[in-house]
Backbone as a printed PyTorch tensor [residue, N CA C, xyz], in Angstrom:
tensor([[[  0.8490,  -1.1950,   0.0000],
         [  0.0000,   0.0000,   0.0000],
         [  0.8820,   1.2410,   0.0000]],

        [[  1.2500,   1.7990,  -1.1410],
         [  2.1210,   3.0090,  -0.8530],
         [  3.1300,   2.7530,  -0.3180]],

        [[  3.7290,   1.8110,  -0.4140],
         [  5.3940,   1.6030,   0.4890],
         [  5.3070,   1.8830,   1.5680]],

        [[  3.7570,   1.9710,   2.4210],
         [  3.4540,   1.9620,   3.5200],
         [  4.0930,   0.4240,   4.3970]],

        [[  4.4780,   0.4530,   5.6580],
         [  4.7100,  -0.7490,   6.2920],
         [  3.1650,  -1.3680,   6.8230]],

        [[  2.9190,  -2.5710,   6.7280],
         [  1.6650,  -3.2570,   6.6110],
         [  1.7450,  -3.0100,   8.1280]],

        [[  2.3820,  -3.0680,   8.9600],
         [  2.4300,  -3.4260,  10.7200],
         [  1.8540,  -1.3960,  11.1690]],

        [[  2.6600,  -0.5790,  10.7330],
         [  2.4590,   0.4390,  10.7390],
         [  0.8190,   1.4770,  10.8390]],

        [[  0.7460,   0.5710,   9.2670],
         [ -0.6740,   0.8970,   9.1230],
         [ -1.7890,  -0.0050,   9.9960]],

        [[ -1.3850,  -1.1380,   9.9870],
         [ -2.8250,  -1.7080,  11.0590],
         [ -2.7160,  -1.4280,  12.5620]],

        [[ -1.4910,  -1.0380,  13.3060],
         [ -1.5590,  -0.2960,  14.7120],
         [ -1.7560,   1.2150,  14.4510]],

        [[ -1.7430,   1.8690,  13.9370],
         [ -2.3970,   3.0050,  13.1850],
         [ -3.7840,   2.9270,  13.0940]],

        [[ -4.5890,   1.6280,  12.6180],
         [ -5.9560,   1.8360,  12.3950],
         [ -6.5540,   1.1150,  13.5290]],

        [[ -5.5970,   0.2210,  14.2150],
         [ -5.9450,  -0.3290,  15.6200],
         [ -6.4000,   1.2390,  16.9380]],

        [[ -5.0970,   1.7860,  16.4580],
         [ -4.8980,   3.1110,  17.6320],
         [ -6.4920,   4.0480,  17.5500]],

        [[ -6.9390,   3.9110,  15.8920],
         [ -7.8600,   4.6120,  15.5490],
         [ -9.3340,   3.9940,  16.1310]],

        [[ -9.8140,   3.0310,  16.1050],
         [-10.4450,   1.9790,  16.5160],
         [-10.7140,   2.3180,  18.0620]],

        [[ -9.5430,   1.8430,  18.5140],
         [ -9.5360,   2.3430,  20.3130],
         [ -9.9200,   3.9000,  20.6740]],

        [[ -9.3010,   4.3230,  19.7190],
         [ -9.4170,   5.9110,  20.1790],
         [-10.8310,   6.6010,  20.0060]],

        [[-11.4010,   6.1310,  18.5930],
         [-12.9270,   6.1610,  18.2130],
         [-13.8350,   5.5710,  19.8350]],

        [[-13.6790,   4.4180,  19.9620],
         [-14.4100,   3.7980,  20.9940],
         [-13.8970,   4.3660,  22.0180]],

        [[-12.8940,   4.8600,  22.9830],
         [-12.6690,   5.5420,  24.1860],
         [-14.1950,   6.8150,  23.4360]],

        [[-14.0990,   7.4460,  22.8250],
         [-14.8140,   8.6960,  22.9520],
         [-16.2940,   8.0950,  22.8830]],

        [[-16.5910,   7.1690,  22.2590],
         [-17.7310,   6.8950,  22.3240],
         [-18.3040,   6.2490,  23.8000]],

        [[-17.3020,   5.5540,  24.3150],
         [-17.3960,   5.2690,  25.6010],
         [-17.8770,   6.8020,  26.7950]],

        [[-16.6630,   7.5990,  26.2560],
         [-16.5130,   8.8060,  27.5790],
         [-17.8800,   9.3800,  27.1500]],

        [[-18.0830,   9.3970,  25.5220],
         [-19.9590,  10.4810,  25.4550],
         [-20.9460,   9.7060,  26.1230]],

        [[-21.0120,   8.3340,  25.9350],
         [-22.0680,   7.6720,  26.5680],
         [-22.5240,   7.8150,  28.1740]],

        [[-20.9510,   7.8060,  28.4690],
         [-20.8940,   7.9670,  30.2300],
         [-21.5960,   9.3850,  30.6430]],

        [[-21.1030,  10.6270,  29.7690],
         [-21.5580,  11.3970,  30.1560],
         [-22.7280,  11.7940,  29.7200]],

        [[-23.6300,  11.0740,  29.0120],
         [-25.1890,  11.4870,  28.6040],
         [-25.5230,  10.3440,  29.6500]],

        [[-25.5790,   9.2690,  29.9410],
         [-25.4570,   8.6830,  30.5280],
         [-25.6060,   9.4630,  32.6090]],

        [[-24.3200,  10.0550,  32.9750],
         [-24.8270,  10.5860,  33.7630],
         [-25.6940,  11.8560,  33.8690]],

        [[-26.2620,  12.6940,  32.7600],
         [-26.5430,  13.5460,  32.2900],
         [-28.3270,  13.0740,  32.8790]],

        [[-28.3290,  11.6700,  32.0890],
         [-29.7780,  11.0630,  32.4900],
         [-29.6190,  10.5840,  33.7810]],

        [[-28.8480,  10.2870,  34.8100],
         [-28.8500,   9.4910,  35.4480],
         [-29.0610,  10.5560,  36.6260]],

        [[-28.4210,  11.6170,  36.5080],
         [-28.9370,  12.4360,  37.2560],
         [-30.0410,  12.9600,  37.5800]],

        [[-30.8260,  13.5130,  36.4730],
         [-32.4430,  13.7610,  36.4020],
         [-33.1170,  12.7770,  37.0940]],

        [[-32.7130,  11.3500,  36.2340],
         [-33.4910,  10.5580,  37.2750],
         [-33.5080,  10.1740,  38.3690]],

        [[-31.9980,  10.7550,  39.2700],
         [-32.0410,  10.6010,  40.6760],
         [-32.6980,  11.9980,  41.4900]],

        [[-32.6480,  12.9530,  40.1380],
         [-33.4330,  13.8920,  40.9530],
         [-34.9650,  13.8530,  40.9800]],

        [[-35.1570,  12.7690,  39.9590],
         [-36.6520,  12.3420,  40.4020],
         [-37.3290,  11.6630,  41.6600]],

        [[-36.4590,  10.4570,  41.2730],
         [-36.3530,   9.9220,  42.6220],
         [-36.1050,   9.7810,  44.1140]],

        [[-35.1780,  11.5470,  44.1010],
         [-35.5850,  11.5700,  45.4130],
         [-36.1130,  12.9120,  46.0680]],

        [[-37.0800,  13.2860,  44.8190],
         [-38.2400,  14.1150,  45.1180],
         [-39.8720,  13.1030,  45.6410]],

        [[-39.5950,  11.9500,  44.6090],
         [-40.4250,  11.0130,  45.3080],
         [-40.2670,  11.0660,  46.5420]],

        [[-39.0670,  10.4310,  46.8440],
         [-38.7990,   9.9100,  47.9770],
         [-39.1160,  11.1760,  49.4810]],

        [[-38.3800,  12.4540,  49.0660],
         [-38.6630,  13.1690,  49.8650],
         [-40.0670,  12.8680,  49.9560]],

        [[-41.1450,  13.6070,  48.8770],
         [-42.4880,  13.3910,  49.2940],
         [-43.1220,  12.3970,  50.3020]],

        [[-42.7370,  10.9430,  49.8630],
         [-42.8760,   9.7010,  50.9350],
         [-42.2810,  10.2070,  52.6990]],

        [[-40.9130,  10.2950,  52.3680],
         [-40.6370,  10.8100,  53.6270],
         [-41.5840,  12.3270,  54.5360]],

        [[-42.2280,  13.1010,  53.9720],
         [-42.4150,  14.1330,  54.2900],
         [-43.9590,  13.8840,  54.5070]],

        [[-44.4210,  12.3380,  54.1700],
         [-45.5790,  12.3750,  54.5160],
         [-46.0190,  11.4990,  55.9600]],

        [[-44.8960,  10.8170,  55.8180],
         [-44.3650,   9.7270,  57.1730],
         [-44.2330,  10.6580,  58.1350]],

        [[-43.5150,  11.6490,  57.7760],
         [-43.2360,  12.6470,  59.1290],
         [-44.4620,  13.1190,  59.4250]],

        [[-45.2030,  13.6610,  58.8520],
         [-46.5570,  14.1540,  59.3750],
         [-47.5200,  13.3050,  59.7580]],

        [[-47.7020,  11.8570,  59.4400],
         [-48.3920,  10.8530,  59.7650],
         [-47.9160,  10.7550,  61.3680]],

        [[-46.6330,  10.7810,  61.6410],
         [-45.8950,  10.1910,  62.6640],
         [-45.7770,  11.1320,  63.7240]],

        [[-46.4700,  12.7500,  63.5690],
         [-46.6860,  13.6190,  64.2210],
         [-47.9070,  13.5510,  64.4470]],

        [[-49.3980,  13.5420,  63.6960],
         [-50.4470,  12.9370,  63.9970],
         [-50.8660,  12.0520,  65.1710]],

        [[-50.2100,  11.2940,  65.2020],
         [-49.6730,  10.0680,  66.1230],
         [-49.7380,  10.7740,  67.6490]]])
């Protein structure tokens, strides 16, 4: 290929490969926590609510 070295070029397209997938890895992680967050801020608005209704049940009492 072009007096290219055959070893050259396939750790070259290996390096490319890895390097493609690290970023696709690091975007995923961070949409990933992007969602993961929202949904813990869902969850512990639930949760507060639950808790905040226990407390007043438990003052009732």
């Amino acid at each position: 290929m072009f007096g290219f070295d055959k070893d050259l070029v396939n750790s070259v397209v290996a390096f490319n490969h890895v390097f493609t997938g690290t970023i696709i890895v690091i975007i995923g992680l961070l949409s990933f926590n992007i969602l993961g967050i929202s949904i813990a801020s869902v969850f512990n608005v639930k949760m507060d609510e639950k808790t905040e209704t226990n407390i007043v049940e438990e003052i009732d009492k």
